[in-house]
C-alpha positions in Angstrom: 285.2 168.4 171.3 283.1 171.6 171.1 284.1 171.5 167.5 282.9 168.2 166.6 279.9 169.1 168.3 279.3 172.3 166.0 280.2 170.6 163.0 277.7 168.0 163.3 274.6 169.6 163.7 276.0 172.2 161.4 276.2 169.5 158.4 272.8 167.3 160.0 270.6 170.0 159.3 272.2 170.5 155.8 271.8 166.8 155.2 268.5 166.6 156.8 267.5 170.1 154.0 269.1 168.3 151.3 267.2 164.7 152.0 264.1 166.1 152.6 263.2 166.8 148.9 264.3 163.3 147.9 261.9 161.9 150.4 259.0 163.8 149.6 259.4 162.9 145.6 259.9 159.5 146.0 258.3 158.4 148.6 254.2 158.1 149.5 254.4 158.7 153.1 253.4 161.6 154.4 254.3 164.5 157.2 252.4 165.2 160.4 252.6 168.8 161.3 253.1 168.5 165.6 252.3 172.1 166.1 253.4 174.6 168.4 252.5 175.4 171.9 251.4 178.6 171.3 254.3 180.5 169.3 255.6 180.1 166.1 258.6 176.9 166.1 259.1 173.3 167.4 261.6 170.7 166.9 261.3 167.3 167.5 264.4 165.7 169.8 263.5 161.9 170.0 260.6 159.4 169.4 259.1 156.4 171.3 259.9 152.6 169.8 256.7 152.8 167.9 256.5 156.2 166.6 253.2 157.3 168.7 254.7 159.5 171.4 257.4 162.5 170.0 259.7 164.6 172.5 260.7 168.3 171.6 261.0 171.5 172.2 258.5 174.1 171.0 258.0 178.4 171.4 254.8 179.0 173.7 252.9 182.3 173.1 255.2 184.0 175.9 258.3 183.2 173.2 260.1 180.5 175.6 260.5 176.9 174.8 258.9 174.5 177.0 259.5 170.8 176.8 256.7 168.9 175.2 255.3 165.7 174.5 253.3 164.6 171.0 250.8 162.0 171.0 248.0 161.7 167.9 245.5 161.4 169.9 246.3 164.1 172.6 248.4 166.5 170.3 251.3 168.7 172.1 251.6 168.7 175.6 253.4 171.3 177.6 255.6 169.9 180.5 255.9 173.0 182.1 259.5 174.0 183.5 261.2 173.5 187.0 259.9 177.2 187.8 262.2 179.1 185.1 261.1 180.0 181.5 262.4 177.1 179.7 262.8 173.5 178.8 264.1 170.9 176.4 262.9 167.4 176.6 265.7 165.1 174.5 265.2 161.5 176.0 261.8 159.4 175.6 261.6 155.8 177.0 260.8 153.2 174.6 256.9 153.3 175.6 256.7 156.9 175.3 255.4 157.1 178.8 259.0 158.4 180.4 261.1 161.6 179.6 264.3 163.1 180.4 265.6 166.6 179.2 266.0 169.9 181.0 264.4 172.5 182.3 265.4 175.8 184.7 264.4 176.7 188.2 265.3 180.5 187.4 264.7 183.1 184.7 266.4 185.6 183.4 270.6 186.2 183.0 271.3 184.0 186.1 268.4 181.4 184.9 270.0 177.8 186.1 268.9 174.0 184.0 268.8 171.0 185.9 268.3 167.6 184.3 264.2 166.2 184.7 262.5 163.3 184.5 259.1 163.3 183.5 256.1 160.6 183.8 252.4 161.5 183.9 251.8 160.5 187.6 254.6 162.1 188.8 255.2 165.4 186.5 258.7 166.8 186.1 260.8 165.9 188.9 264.3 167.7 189.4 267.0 165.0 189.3 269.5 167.7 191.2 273.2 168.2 190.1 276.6 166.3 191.0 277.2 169.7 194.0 277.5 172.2 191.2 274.4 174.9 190.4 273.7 173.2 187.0 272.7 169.6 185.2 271.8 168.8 181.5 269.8 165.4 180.9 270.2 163.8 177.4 269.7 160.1 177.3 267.5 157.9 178.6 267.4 153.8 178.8 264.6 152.3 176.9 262.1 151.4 180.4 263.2 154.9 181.3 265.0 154.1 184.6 268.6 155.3 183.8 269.2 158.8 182.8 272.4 160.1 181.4 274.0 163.8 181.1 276.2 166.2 182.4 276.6 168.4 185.5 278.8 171.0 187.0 280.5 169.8 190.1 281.0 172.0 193.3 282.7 175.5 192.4 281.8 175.1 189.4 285.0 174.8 187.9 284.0 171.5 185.9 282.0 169.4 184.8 281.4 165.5 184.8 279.0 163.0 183.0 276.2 161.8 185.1 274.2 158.5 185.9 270.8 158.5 187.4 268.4 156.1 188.9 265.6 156.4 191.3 267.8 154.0 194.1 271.4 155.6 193.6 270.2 159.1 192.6 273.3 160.8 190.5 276.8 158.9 189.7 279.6 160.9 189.3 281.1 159.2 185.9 284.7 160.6 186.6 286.9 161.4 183.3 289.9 159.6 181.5 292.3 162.0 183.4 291.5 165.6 182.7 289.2 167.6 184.0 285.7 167.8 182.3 283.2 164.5 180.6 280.0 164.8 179.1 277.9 161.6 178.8 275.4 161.6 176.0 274.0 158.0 174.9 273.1 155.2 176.6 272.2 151.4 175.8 268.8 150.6 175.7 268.8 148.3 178.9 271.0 150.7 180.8 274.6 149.0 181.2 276.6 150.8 179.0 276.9 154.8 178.9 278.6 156.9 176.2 279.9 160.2 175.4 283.7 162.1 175.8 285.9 162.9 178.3 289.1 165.3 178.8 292.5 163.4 178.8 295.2 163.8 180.7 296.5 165.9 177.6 293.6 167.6 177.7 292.4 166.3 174.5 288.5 164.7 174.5 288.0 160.9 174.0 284.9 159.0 172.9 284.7 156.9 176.0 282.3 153.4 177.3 281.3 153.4 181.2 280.4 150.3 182.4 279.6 149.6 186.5 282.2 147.0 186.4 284.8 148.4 184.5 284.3 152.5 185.0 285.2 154.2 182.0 287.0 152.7 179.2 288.7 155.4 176.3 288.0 154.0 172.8 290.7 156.2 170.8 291.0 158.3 167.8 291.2 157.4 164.6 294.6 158.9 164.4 293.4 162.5 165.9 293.3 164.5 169.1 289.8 164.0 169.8 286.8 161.8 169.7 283.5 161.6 170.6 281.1 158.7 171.3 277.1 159.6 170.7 275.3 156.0 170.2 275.2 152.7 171.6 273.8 149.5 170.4 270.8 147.8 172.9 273.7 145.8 174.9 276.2 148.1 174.2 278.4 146.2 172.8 278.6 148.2 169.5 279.2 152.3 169.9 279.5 154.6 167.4 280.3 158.2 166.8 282.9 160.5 165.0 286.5 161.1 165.6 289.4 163.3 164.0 292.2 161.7 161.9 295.5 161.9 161.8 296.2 166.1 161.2 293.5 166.9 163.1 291.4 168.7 160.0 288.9 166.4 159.3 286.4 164.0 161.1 285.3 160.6 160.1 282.2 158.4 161.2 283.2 155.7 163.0 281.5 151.8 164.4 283.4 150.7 167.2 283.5 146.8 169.4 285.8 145.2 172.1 286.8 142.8 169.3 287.6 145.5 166.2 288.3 148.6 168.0 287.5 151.8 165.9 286.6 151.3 162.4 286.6 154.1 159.9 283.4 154.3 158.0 284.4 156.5 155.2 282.3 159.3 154.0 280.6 159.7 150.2 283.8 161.3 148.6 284.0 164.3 150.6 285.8 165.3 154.3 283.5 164.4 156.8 281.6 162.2 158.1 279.1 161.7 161.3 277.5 158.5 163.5 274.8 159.6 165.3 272.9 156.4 166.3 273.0 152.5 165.8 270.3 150.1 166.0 269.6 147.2 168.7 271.8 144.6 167.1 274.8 147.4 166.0 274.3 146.4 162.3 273.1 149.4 161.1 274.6 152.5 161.8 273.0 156.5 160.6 274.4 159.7 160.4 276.1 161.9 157.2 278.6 162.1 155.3 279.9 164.6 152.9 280.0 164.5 149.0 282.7 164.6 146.9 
């Protein structure tokens, strides 16, 4: 799963180069440079429903990244870390006025992350970890209630995918029979969580947790390995990317309960990448290589 991990923001920020120029000639929007906190790079992570609050990442003058949060009208402002030198903010809610990410309480070699939630009242709060010394936060549920990630577990021999709320605090997700699962997406009202778990073979899955019906394994598409990294607003609709038969090449996928795993093809070339979905699952993004 590492792999498929690798691969894809190896060939987004290819696609997003390549794109980039065809934007700017055709189209008559225009870019907002966000800034910097101080040092000289940023990257945006996620953005509110509306577009008026960005999440990120960006160098301070010290030459750490600190998780930060873009409005127009207040610019780029530093969340600060859980006592460490860094953070990462990755999740916005759908307002723009909740975020979830990362951040450490230590610095240095032994520096530890542990996942955050962030409002304005309330600051960067540590979310804690499932026993083990670390946590990463990635998604968040669109009223910001339900946070998603992973965590190392006591000993800190594995790993498991996390829920979080403010009444249950953090849900062990479990696996589909092997040892480690990292949960990465979530639907926007918070029912269904996504991501990829080891097997029983040892092999990673793209998997669908549900409170009902604990964590479901949606297959390959002919592969080892899957992976899961966008759900529709319900849930009902996930999508992702997932080796085929051979175990060379991966291939974007749309999955439901109704059609299973559908291979979306790519533009004439080997691979091909999901990345997100929108509310009603008709429209899926990623991408794909050319012949």
């Amino acid at each position: 799963m590492a792999y498929l991990v690798k691969q894809f923001w190896l060939k987004a920020v290819l696609a997003l180069s390549i794109g980039f120029g065809a934007w700017m000639s055709s189209s008559a929007q225009s870019l907002t440079w966000l800034g910097t906190l101080g040092g000289f790079t940023s990257g945006g992570t996620n953005v509110s429903a509306d577009g008026s609050v960005v999440v990120g990442y960006a160098h301070t003058i010290s030459g750490y990244n600190h998780a930060f949060r873009w409005t127009a009208s207040g610019g780029m402002k530093d969340l600060g870390t859980l006592g460490g030198a860094e953070s990462s903010a990755w999740g916005v809610s759908v307002d723009g006025s909740v975020v979830s990410g990362y951040a450490y309480l230590t610095s240095g070699d032994g520096a530890i992350p542990h996942v955050f939630r962030w409002t304005s009242s309330g600051g960067m709060k540590d979310l804690g970890t499932l026993g083990g010394p670390w946590s990463y936060g990635f998604g968040i549920s669109a009223d910001g209630t339900v946070i998603v990630g992973r965590s190392a577990l006591a000993g800190n021999s594995s790993s498991h995918g996390f829920r979080w709320t403010p009444s249950g605090g953090m849900q062990d997700l479990g696996t589909l029979g092997g040892s480690n699962s990292y949960a990465w997406g979530i639907s926007g009202d918070g029912t269904v969580i996504v991501g990829w778990a080891d097997t029983t073979s040892g092999a990673s899955h793209a998997f669908r947790w549900t409170s009902s019906g604990g964590m479901q394994d949606l297959g390959t598409l002919g592969g080892s390995s899957s992976g899961a990294l966008g759900a529709s607003e319900d849930g009902s609709v996930i999508v992702g990317m997932a080796y085929l038969a051979g175990n060379v090449y991966n291939h974007a996928y749309r999955w439901t309960a109704s059609g299973g795993m559908k291979d979306l093809g790519t533009f004439g070339g080997a691979f091909s990448f999901a990345y997100d979905v929108s509310a009603d699952g008709s429209v899926v993004v990623g991408m794909a290589d050319t012949s």
